[in-house]
N, C-alpha and C positions, 0 to 999 in steps of 0.2 A: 600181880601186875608189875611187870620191868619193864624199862625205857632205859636205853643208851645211846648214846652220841653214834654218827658213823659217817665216816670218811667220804661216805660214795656220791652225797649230793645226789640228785635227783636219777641220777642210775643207779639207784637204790632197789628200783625194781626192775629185773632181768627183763621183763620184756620193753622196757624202756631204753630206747637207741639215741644217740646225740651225736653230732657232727657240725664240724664248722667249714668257713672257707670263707677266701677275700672276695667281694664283689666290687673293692677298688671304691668304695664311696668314702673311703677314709686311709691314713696313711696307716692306721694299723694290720697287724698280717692276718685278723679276723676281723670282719666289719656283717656279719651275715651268719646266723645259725639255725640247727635244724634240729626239735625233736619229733621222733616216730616213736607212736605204742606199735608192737606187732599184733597186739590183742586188741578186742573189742574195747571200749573205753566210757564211763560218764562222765561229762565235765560242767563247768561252773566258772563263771569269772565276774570278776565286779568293777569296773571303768571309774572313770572320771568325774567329779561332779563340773566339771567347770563346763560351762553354755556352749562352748566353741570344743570340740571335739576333733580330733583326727579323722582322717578316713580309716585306718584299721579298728578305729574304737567302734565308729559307727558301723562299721560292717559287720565285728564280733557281735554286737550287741542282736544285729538282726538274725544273725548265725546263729547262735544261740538260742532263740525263740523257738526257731526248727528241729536242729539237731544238737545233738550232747553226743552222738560217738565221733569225739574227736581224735582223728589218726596222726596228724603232723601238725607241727607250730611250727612258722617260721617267721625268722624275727631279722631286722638289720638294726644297724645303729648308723653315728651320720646323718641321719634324713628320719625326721618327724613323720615324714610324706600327712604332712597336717597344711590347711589353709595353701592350698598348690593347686594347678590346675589340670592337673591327671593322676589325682587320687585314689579315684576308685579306678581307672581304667589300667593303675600300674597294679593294682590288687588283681583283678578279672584275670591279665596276662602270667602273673606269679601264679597263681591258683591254676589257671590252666593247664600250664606248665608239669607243674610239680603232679599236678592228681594225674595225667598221663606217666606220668614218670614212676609214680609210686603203685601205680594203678588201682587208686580211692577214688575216693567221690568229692568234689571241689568242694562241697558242702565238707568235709569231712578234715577240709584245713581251717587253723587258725591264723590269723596273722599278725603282726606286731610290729612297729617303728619307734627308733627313740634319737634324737639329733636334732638338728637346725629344722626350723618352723619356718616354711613359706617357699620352699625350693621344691621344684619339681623333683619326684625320682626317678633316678635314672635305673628304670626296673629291669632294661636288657642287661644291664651288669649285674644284677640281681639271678635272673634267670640264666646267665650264660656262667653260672658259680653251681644250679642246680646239679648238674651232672656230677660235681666233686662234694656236694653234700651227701648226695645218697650214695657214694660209692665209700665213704670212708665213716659210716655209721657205726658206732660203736658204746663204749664207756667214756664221754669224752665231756664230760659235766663241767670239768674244771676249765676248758678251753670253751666251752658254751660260753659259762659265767662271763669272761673275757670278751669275749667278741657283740658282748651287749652293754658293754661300758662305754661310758660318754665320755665326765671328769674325773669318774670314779676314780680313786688310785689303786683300788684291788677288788679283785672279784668277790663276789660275796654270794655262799652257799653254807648249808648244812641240812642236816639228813638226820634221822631219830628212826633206832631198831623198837620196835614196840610188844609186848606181850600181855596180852589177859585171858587170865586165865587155862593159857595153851593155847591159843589164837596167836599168831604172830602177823605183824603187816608194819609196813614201811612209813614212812612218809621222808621225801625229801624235796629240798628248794634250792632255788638261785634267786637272785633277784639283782637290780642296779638303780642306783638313785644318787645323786653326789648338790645335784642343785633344782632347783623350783619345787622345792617338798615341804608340805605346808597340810594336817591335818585335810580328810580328804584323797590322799592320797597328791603325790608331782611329780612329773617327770621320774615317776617310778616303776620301774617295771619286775614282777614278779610271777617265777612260775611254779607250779608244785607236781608231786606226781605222787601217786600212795596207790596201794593195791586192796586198800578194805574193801568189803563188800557193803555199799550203800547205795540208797536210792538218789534220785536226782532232789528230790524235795529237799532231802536231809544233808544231801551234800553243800547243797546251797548255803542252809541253814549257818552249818558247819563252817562254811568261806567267809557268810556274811560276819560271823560271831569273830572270826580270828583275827578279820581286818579289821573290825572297830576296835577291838583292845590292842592293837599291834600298829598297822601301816599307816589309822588314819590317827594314831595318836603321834606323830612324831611331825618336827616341824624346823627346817632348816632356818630358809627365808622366808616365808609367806606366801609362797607363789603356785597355785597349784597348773598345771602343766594341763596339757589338750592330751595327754596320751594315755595316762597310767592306767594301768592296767593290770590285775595280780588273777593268775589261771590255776587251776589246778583241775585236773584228770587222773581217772581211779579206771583199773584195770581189772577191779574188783576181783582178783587172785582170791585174796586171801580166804580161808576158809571159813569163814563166821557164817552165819545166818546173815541172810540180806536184810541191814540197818533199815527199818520200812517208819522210824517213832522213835520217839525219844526213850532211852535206855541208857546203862549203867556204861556198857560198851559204847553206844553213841559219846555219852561225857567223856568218856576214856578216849577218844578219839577225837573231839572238839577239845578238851585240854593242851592234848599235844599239839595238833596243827595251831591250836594258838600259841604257844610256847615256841614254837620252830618261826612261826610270821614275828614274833617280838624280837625274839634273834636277831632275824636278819633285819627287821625295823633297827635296830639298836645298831646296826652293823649300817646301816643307810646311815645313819646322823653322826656317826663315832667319823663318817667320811663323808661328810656333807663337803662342802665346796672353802676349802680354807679354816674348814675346823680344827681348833685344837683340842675343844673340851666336851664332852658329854654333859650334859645336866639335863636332871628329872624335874618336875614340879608336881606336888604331889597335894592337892586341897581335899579338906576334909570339914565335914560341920558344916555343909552348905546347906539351904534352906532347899534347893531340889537339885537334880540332877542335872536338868540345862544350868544353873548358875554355878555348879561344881565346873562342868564343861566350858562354857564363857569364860570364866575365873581363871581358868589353867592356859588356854589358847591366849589369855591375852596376856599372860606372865610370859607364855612362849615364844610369842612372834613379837615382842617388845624388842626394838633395836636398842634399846638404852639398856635395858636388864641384859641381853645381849654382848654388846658392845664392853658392859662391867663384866663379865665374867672373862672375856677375853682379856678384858686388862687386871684378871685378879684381884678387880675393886669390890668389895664387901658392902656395893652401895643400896641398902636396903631398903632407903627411899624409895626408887626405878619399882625394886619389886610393889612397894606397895602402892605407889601413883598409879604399876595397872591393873593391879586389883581394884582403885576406886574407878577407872574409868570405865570398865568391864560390863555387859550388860545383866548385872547381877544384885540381889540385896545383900546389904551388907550392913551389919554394925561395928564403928571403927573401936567400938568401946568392948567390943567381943573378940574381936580380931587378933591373932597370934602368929608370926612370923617366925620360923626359923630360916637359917644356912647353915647346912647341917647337923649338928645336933643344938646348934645354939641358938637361941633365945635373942629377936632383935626389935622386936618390936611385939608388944604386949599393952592392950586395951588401949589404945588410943596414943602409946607414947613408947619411949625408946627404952630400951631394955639395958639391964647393967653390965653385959658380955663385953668383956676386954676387944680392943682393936685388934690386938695382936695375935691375938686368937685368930678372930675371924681374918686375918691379914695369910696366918701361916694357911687354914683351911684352903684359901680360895688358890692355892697354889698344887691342887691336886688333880687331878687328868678326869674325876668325875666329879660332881657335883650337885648336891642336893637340896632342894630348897622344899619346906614344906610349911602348907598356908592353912591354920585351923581358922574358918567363918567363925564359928561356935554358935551359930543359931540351928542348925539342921544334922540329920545324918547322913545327905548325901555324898559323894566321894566320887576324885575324877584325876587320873595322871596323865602327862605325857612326857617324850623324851625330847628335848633340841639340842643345836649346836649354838656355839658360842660363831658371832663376829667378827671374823679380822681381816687385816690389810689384803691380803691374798685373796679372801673372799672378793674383794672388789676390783681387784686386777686378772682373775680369773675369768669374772662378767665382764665386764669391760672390752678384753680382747675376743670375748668366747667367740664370735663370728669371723674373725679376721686369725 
């Protein structure tokens, strides 16, 4: 069994085609992209938890129920086309468009928006860009990546060459998320493509597994978004027996695509919206699996634990005021706190670790903090960004 890194991003597999083009909803020179399989396809995708949905979420999700050969995605940025009042009718005329164009089945597109919430879309620019995405379909992963960024500051992809046993199959991603990314998934958008040979049940399986250890463990702000959405479509090339059950191959390939989704999780938060720092939280010894869970999301999305690491303050208090507030059991007389590998708090009181230590540590680009309960063996991480000025001058003008 080998796996290597590779370059190609999601035209990792030959019959996967990508193209972009401006539809002018934004001042960037791609605002609008296109992927086509040329082969038959099964797909899978997992949306949003938040009540208030987009119209493309809402529609994939009914899309979905029906069909899995999905031939084209097509995505903009700019415009959410969420909470507007031609929603779905800007979807019906896209779709129209494009399955004429491509000559599939309307059923056979997917769709995607990520941008300002509550403006109508202006879909004829949308569709009057059609003609220049299908004629310039290509290897074009890396300008895909682009043309679906919001605040992002860089694109964000990778791709993993895979081998067991003499089987060989691909898997590769993009994805874009800079702000409202909050466990659950926010304003993130992610797409995959791989060529193993698997069933629709087990590919599911396999999406659902990689986004709970991956997309839905990272957390910028707290805000989870009306859009996100993370796709992946299999062209089922590869030569294996068709994955029908759980197997050694199936692991083999639920590993990786979760390894590739953490990636680019970790690549969402390293460029969240005014980040400068990375940090994991990592709890261990909890009494069950929800208060591992609880325990961590609330270290995460703490604007004080936050706001310290962005100022380099080694305030280990923050961390552990939201471990008490958390909806979890805890005993503080069992309870152990590091930041990084030090020691800051142990049963109930403050630990003997130099300042200056924790002073130089907190002055490094990642950052680790890890919370033993000591009552359980449950266990639960995720990754966020740190706070700062920028962060709040970013939101502030984002609409203007």
């Amino acid at each position: 069994m080998k796996v290597k890194e590779s370059n190609k991003s999601i035209n990792i597999i030959s019959s996967i085609k990508t193209s972009v083009a401006s539809a002018q909803l934004t001042q960037k020179p791609y605002d609008v992209g296109l992927i086509l399989s040329t082969k038959e396809t099964v797909a899978s995708a997992v949306f949003t938890k938040n009540k208030i949905k987009a119209a493309p979420v809402l529609y994939d999700m009914e899309l979905l129920k029906s069909n899995t050969d999905i031939r084209a995605v097509v995505v903009n940025s700019g415009n959410a086309n969420a909470c507007n009042s031609n929603g779905f009718e800007a979807i019906e005329s896209i779709t129209n468009n494009l399955s004429k164009k491509l000559n599939i089945d309307k059923r056979q597109i997917f769709v995607a928006s990520t941008g300002i919430i509550g403006e109508d879309l202006p879909y004829e620019k949308i569709n009057s860009s059609l003609d220049t995405l299908i004629n310039s379909l290509g290897e074009h992963s890396g300008e895909f990546a682009k043309s679906i960024m919001t605040t992002d500051t860089y694109p964000k992809e990778y791709a993993l060459e895979c081998s067991f046993f003499g089987t060989t199959f691909g898997i590769g991603g993009v994805a874009k998320g800079a702000g409202m990314i909050h466990p659950n998934m926010g304003t993130m958008l992610g797409f995959i493509t791989t060529d193993i040979n698997i069933s629709k049940d087990m590919l599911d399986r396999a999406l659902q597994h990689a986004v709970n250890h991956s997309f839905n463990r990272i957390s910028v702000d707290g805000d989870t978004s009306t859009n996100d959405t993370v796709f992946i479509m299999s062209t089922k090339e590869a030569k294996n027996d068709e994955i029908t059950d759980d197997s050694e191959i199936y692991r083999f390939f639920e590993d990786n695509l979760t390894h590739l989704c953490t990636h680019l999780a970790k690549m969402i938060v390293k460029d969240g919206e005014g980040a400068t720092k990375l940090a994991e939280v990592i709890v261990v010894g909890a009494e069950s699996p929800n208060d591992a869970n609880n325990i961590a999301r609330s270290v995460a999305n703490s604007l004080l634990v936050k706001t310290a690491i962005f100022g380099q303050d080694p305030n280990w208090g923050r961390i552990v005021d939201a471990i008490g507030y958390a909806d979890a059991n805890i005993h503080p007389d069992k309870l152990k706190v590091y930041i990084g590998d030090f020691p800051v708090f142990e049963r109930g009181k403050k630990s003997n670790t130099k300042k200056g230590l924790l002073d130089e540590y907190m002055k490094n680009s990642e950052i680790k903090i890890l919370i033993d309960i000591g009552i359980g063996t449950s266990s639960y991480n995720m990754w966020f960004s740190d706070i700062s000025y920028d962060y709040v001058k970013i939101n502030a003008e984002y609409h203007t």
